[in-house]
N, C-alpha and C positions, 0 to 999 in steps of 0.2 A: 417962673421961680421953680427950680430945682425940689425934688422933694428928696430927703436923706434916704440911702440903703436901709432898713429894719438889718440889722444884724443880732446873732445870740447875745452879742455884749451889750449893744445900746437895748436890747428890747431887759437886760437883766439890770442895768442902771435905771432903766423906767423902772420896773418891779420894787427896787428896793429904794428910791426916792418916793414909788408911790406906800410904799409899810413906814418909812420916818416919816412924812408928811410936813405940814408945814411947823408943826409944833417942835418937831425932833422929838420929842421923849426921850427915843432910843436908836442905838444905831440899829443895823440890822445888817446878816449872813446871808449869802444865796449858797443852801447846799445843794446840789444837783447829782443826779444819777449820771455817773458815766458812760457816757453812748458806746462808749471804746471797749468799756470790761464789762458792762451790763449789772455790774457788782457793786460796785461801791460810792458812794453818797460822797462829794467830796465838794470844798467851798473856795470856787473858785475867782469871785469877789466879793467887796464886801464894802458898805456905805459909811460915810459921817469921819470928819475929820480929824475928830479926837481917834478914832482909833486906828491901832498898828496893827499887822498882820504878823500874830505871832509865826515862832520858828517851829519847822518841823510840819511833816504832815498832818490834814485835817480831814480824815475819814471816818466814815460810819459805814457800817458794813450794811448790803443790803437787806441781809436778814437779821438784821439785830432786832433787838425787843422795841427800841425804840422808832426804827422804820416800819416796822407789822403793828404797833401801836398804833401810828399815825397815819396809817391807810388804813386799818378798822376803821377810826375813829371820827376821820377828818375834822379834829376837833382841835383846838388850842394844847398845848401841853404846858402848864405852867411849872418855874423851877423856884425853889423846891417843890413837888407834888405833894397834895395828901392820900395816893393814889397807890406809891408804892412802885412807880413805875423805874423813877430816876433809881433808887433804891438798889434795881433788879439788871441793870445795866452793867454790860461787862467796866473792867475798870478804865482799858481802850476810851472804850466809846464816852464815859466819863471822862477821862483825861482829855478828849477832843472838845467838847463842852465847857471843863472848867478854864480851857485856854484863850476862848473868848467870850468867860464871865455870861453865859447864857443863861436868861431870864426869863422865856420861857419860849417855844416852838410853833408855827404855824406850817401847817400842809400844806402845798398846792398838788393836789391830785386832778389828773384826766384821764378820761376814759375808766375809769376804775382802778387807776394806777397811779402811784404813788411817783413824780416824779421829780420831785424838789421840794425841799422845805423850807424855812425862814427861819433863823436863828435869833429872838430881839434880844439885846445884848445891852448893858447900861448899868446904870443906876438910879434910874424915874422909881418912884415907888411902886410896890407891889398894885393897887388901883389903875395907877395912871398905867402902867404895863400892858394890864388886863383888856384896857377899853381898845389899847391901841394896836392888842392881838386880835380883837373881836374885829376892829373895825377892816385886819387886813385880812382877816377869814372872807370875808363878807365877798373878798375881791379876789379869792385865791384861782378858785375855778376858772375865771377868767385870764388871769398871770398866767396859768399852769396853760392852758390853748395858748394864750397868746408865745409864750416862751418853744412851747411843740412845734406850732408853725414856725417860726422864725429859724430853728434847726435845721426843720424839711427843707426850710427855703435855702438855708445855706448852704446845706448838703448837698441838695439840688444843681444851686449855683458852683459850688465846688467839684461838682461833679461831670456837666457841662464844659465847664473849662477844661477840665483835664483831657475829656473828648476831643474837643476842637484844639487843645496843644498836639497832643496823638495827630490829630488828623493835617495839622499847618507842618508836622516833621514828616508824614507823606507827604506830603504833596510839595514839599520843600526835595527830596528825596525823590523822588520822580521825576521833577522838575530838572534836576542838576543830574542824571540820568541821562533826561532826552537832550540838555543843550551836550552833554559829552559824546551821547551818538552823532549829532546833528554837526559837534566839530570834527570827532574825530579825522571824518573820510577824506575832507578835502585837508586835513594837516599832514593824513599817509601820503597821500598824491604831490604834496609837495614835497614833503620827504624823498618819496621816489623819486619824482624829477630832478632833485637838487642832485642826491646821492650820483644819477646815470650821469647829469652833466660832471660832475668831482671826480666821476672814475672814468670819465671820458668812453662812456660805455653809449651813449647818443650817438642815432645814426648821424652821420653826416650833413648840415642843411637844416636840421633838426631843430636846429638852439632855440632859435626865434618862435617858432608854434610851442615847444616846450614851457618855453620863458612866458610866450603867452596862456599858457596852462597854467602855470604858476600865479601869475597873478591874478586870472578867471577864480581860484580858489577861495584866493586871500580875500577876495572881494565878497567871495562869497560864506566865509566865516564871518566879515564883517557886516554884511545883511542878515545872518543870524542872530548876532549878537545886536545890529542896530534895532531889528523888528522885538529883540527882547526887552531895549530900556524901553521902547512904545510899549509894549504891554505892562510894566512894572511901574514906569515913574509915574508919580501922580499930575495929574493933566486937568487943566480947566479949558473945558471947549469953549470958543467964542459963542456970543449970545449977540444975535442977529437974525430978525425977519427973514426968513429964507421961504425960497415960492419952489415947494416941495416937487409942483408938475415938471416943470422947467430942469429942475438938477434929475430928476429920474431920463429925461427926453435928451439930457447931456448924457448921462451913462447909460444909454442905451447906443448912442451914436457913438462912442467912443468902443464899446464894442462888439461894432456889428463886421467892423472890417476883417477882426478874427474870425465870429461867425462864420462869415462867409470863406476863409481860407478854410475850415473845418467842412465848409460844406454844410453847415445850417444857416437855420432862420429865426432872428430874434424880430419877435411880436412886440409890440405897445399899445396896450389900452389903459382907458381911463383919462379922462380931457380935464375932469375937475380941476379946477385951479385949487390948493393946498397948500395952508399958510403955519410951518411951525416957526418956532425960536431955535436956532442951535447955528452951528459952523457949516457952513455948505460945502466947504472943500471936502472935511470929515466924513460930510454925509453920502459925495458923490462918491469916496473912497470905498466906501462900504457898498455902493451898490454898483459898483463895479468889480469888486471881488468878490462878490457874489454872484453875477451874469458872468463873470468866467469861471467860476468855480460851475456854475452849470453847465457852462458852454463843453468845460473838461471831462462833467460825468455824462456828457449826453454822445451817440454815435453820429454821425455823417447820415443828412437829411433828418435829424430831428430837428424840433422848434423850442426854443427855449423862449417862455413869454415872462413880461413884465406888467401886472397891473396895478395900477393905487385907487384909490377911493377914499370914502369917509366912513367910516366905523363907529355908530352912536351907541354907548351901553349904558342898560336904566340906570337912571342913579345918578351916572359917571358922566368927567368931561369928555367930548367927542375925540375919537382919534385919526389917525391920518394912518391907512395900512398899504402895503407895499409888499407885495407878491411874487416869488421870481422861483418858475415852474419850468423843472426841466423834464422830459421820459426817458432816463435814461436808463441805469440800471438799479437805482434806488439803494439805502442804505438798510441793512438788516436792524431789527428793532433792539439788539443787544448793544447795538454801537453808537445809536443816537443821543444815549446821556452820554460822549464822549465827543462829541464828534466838534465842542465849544472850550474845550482843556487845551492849553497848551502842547504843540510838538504832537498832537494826534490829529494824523490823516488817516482817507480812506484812499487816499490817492497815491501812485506809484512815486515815490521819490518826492512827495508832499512836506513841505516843511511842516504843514500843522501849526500855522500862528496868524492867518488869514481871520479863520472865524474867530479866534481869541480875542486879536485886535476888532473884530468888530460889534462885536459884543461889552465890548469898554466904553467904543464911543458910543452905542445904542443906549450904554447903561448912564452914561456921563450925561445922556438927552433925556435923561426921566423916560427912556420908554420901554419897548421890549423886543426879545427877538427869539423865535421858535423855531423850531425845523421837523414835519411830520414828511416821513417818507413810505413807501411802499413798493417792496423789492420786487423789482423786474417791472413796473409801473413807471410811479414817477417819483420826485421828490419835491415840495415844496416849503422856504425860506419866505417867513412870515415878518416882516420890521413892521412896529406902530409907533408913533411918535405922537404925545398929544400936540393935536391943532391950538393956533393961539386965538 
């Protein structure tokens, strides 16, 4: 069962349902100190169905007699006073008072600050008034935190959001950035081609490699563009027993044949049999552009290895982790919170959507994926997938 948001309004309709009570006597005002001007005491709702919300502004200023009153006093203010207070009141601040017939005032102060007050308003008699200013004193202290938190809270939450809207128009904006790099080049290159074939400016013999230039391009805007709905559209991986040893021992053999034109050597260890839930295609996908993405940052004679195991942490269900270690040239420590963003490689002519995409499906398996490296060492790609 859902619990409701605490907002300024619903925590200020508790407040002044809990000053009428179950009796009603009298309706009752929430004046409040404006967060906004710091200055002026203004009521910005107000309880019980008999009453309307007169016209015209309802402020009290925050140094009036009657606010410096009621944070000396933290006391009930009844109207009429025998006290001389009402009396002394500009004629403002009375004309805000007699407009919704106020009968007598309660504080809610925090922290030694005066931060709203209660207006009871009616026609119960002078007694029954009295008891039922006493009885929301009793509770004001409380009102008054509770209504402070629910502000911070809002502001907080208000404030949050605007953050993460800021930061969803970056990265919205970066995004539509790097796919405009990423098409531009191969759109010029057809450009160019089309244009030399139009002005009949192609050598001789030409058309055909040309024409197949042309559409090497197109093909390859539209791998751009395909690898981007994979990254965007929302996805439910299959959920199937998968024998984790088995799909690592498949993309390892799938490629070693590169490997070896490179002139390296891909390693496998780790025998345990490893039993998660997820899509096995998905998963070999990801570990296979990850032993080539090593395979590319490592030189001719390194070793690029693959280990899995089982991973138990206190507490926690066990995990299935999966290791893929190359020596190559390693990634500088500035570039490794990036190196999982979209359209960012550290590789010559890298499209940058490799680790994005695999990081969706890692994330789509409830698990995780890290990447610590060390320049001029080595670099190592960490996947854990809880075991079922």
């Amino acid at each position: 069962m859902s619990q409701q948001t605490e907002t300024p309004d619903t925590t200020r309709r508790s407040i002044l349902a809990g000053v009428v009570g179950a009796d009603k006597l009298a309706g009752a005002v929430l004046f409040e100190l404006d967060s906004n001007t710091g200055r002026e005491y203004y009521a910005p709702s107000m309880l019980s169905s008999e009453l309307s919300r007169p016209e015209g502004p309802h402020e009290i200023a925050n140094n009036s007699l009657l606010a410096r009153w009621l944070r000396v006093n933290d006391s009930v203010l009844p109207f009429p006073d025998s006290i001389g207070v009402v009396d002394e009141l500009t004629e403002n601040d009375r004309r805000t008072l007699g407009a919704f017939n106020t009968r007598a005032c309660v504080p809610l102060v925090h922290d030694g600050e005066l931060t709203a007050w209660i207006a009871l308003v009616g026609n119960s008699s002078a007694s029954a008034l009295e008891g039922q200013g006493q009885r929301a004193l009793r509770q004001a202290h409380g009102w008054a935190a509770q209504l402070h938190a629910a502000k911070l809270a809002w502001l907080s939450r208000m404030e949050a959001e605007s953050v993460s809207r800021v930061n969803r128009l970056s990265v919205t904006g970066e995004l539509a950035s790097s796919i405009a790099h990423e098409v531009r080049s191969p759109l010029a290159a057809v450009r160019s081609i089309v244009q030399m074939v139009r002005d009949k400016d192609a050598p001789a013999g030409e058309h055909d490699r040309l024409l197949s230039t042309v559409i090497a391009e197109v093909d390859r805007v539209d791998d751009v563009l395909s690898r981007m709905l994979m990254l965007g559209r929302p996805h439910t991986s299959r959920q199937e027993s998968c024998n984790l040893t088995f799909i690592a021992d498949a993309a390892v053999d799938f490629c070693r044949a590169y490997a070896r034109r490179q002139g390296q050597r891909l390693v496998r260890s780790g025998t345990e049999q490893l039993s998660v839930l997820g899509d096995p295609h998905e998963l070999r996908q990801v570990l296979i552009n990850v032993l080539l993405n090593a395979c590319q940052a490592s030189a001719a004679g390194a070793t690029v290895t693959l280990e899995t195991g089982r991973q138990a942490e206190s507490g926690s269900q066990p995990w299935a982790t999966m290791r893929v270690t190359d020596y190559g040239v390693g990634i500088p420590s500035d570039e490794l919170s990036k190196v999982f963003e979209p359209f960012y490689s550290t590789k010559p002519g890298g499209g940058g959507l490799g680790l994005a995409i695999c990081r969706g499906i890692i994330e789509r398996h409830l698990g995780r994926i890290d990447l610590a490296s060390q320049v001029g060492t080595s670099t190592t790609v960490t996947i854990q997938l809880p075991l079922q």
